[in-house]
N, C-alpha and C positions, 0 to 999 in steps of 0.2 A: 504493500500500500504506500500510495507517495508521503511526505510528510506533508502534514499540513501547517502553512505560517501565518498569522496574523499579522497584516498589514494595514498603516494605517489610513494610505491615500491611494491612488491613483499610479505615481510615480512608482512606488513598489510594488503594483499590480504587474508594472510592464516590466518591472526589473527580473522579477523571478519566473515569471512566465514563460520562459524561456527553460529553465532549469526541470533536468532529469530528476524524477522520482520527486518534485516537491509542488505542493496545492495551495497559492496564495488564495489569501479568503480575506477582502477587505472588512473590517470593522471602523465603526466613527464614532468617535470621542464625543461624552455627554449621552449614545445611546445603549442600548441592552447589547452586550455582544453576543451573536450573531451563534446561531446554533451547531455550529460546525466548529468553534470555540473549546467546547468537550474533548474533540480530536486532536488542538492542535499543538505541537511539540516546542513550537518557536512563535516565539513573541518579538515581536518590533515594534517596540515603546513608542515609536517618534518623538514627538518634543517634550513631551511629560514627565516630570520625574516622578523619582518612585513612589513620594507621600504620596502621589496624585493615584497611583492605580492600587496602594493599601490593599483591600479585601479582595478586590478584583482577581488577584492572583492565582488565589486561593481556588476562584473557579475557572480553571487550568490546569483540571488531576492529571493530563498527560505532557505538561511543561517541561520543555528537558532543555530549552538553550534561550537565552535572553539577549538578542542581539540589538547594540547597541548604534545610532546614524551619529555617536558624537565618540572623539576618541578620550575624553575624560570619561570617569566612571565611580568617581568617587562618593556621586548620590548612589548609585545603587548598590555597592558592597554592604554588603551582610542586610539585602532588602529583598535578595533572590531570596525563593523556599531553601533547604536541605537537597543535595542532589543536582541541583538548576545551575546551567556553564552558564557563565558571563562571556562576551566578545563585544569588543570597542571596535569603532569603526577607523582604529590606528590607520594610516596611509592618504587619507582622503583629504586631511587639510595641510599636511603641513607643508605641498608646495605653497599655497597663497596667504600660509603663516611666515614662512620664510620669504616670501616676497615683501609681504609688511616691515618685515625687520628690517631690512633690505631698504625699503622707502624711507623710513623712520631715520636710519644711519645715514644717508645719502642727504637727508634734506638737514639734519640736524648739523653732520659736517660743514654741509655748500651753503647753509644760510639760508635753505632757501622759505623758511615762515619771514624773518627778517624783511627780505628782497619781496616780498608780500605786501609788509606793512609799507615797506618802502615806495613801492609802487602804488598801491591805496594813496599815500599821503603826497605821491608826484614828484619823489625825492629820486637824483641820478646818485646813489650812494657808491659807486663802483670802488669795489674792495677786496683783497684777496683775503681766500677763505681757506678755511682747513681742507682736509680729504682721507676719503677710507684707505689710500693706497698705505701702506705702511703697517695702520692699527693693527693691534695685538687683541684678537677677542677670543673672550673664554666663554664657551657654553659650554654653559651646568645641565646636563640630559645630552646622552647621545641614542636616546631611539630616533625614532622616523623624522619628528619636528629637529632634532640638531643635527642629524645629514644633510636634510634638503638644505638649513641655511648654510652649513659649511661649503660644498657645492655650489652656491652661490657665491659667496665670501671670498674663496681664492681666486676665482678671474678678477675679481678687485686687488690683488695682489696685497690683500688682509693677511696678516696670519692669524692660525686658527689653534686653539687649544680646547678638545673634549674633556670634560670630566662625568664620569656615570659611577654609580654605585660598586660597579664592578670591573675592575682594569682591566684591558685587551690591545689589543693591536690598535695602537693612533688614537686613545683612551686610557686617561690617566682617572686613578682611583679616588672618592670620595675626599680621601683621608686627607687628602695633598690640597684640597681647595681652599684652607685659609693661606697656604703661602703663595699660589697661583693668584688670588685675588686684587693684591699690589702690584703683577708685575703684565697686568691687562688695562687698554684702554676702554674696552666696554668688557662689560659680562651681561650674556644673556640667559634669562630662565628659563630653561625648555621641558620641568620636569612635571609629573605627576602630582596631584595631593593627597599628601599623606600622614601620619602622625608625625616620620620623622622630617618631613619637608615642611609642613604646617608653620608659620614663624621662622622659618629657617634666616631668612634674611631680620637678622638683627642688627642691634644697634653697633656689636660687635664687627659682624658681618660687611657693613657697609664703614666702621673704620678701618678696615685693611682695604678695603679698596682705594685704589692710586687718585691723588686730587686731579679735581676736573674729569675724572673718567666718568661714563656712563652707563646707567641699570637700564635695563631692556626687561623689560616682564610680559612674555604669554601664555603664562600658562594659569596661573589661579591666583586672584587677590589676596588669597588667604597665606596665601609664603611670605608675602613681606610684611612687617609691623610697619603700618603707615606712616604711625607718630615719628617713628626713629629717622624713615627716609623723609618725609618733611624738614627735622631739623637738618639734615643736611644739605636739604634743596634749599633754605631761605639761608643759610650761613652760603651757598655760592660754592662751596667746595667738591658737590658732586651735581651730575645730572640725571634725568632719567627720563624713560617714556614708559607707559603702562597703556596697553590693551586691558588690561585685566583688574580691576579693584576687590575693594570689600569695606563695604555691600557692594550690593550690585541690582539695581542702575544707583550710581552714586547720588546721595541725594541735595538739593539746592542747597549751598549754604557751606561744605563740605568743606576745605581748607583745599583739598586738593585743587579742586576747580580753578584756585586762585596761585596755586603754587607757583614760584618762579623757576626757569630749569626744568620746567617740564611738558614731555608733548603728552597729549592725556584722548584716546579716543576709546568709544564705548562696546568693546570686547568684540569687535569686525575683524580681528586680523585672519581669520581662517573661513568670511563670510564675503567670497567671491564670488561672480557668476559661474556656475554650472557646479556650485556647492552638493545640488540635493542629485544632481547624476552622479558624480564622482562617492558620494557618502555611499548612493545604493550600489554601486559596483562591487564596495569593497564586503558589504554586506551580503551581497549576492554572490559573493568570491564563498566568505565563511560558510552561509546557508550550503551553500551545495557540500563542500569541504562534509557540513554534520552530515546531509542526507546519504554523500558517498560513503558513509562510517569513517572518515576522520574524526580528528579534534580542529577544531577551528584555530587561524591560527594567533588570533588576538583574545586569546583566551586571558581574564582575569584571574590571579589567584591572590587572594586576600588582600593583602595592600600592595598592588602591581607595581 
């Protein structure tokens, strides 16, 4: 019998339709799920987090994979039943994650918000400016989001420094990142959230970083203590840019808003066109992966 997946739109109807042994069955948010529900193995959340489908789950006595269209996954650890895989839709954002960085670095170098105002206000400022050719950047995460920007990064003739939890080939280990921290022009966040990443960017953290360098953050508001990177944006001695805050949508009033030293946009950087085909590819990569009797291969296991 094919598996059956609960899908939540349209665009996942056509995504899996395609695939051997597997029976996409639309279901719509706010109504009764759909009788065919009882049968099905996989779930595809869409944009809901897990408060949001609570008891719902429960009627899903044959639930065996919880695929995910985002590659964070931090709402839904330990929100599956007993038994139930987890898989992130890791791969699908982080070329137009790393393209943001990319923009971000490029414009923050060449001036180019400055040459903005400048031009608004009818002013020929002409000036020379810095450049990425040279920087030294360290990204914290070397899965999928700190490849695609490395990759990017060297035709800019940047150097590039990985650090991951676990040292390998062209990846240096955790332990090594507070003395690596001083000797980088930007450091970028490209990791998961987790207990141990949670506040990771402390008050500590952001004084070994070298003056005038700059914080890059896209991956979860909740790694950095706000208050601490504040005082170092309005003393002047560091900079930064944040896709990502906490809360979130930050609210009027916020200090950030007003921060000097900092580009501040509202968690877009991996919300390019052709988002919602590129997310169901990678999902419709995993789905098949389960129904062939694999294991999917973005599978989560407790704090990934």
């Amino acid at each position: 019998m094919p598996v059956t997946v609960l899908v939540p739109d349209e665009d996942g109807e056509r995504a899996l339709a395609g695939l051997t042994g597997v029976r996409p069955v639309r279901y719509e948010w706010g109504r009764s799920l759909p009788a065919e529900a009882i049968e099905a193995e996989v779930l595809i959340p869409g944009t809901h987090r897990a408060a949001e489908w609570g008891g719902l789950l429960a009627r899903l006595p044959r639930l065996r994979l919880v695929q995910l269209l985002l590659a964070g996954a931090e709402d839904w650890i330990g929100a599956v039943p007993v038994g139930v895989l987890l898989s992130t839709c890791r791969g699908a954002h982080g070329g137009s994650t790393a393209e943001w960085v990319m923009a971000v670095l490029l414009s923050v170098y060449r001036e180019l918000g400055n040459f903005a105002i400048d031009q608004m206000e009818q002013r020929w400022n002409r000036h020379t400016t810095d450049t990425l050719q040279g920087k030294r950047v360290l990204i914290v995460g070397a899965g999928d989001l700190g490849n695609h920007l490395r990759r990017r990064l060297e035709p800019f003739d940047a150097a590039v420094t990985m650090v991951a939890m676990t040292a390998r080939e062209g990846v240096r280990p955790v332990e090594e990142l507070p003395g690596l921290l001083g000797e980088h022009d930007v450091v970028v966040l490209m990791v998961p959230l987790t207990s141990r990443t949670r506040g990771m960017v402390d008050a500590g953290f952001l004084a070994a970083m070298a003056d005038n360098s700059l914080l890059v953050n896209v991956s979860r508001g909740q790694i950095v203590q706000h208050d601490a990177l504040l005082a170092e944006l309005n003393s002047g001695r560091l900079r930064a840019a944040l896709d990502v805050t906490e809360p979130e949508p930050l609210p009027s009033g916020h200090p950030l808003w007003t921060a000097p030293n900092l580009v501040l946009t509202p968690h877009v950087a991996g919300a390019a066109r052709g988002l919602q085909r590129r997310s169901y590819a990678v999902a419709a990569a995993e789905i098949a992966r389960y129904a062939g009797g694999e294991l999917p291969h973005n599978l989560v296991h407790g704090e990934y």
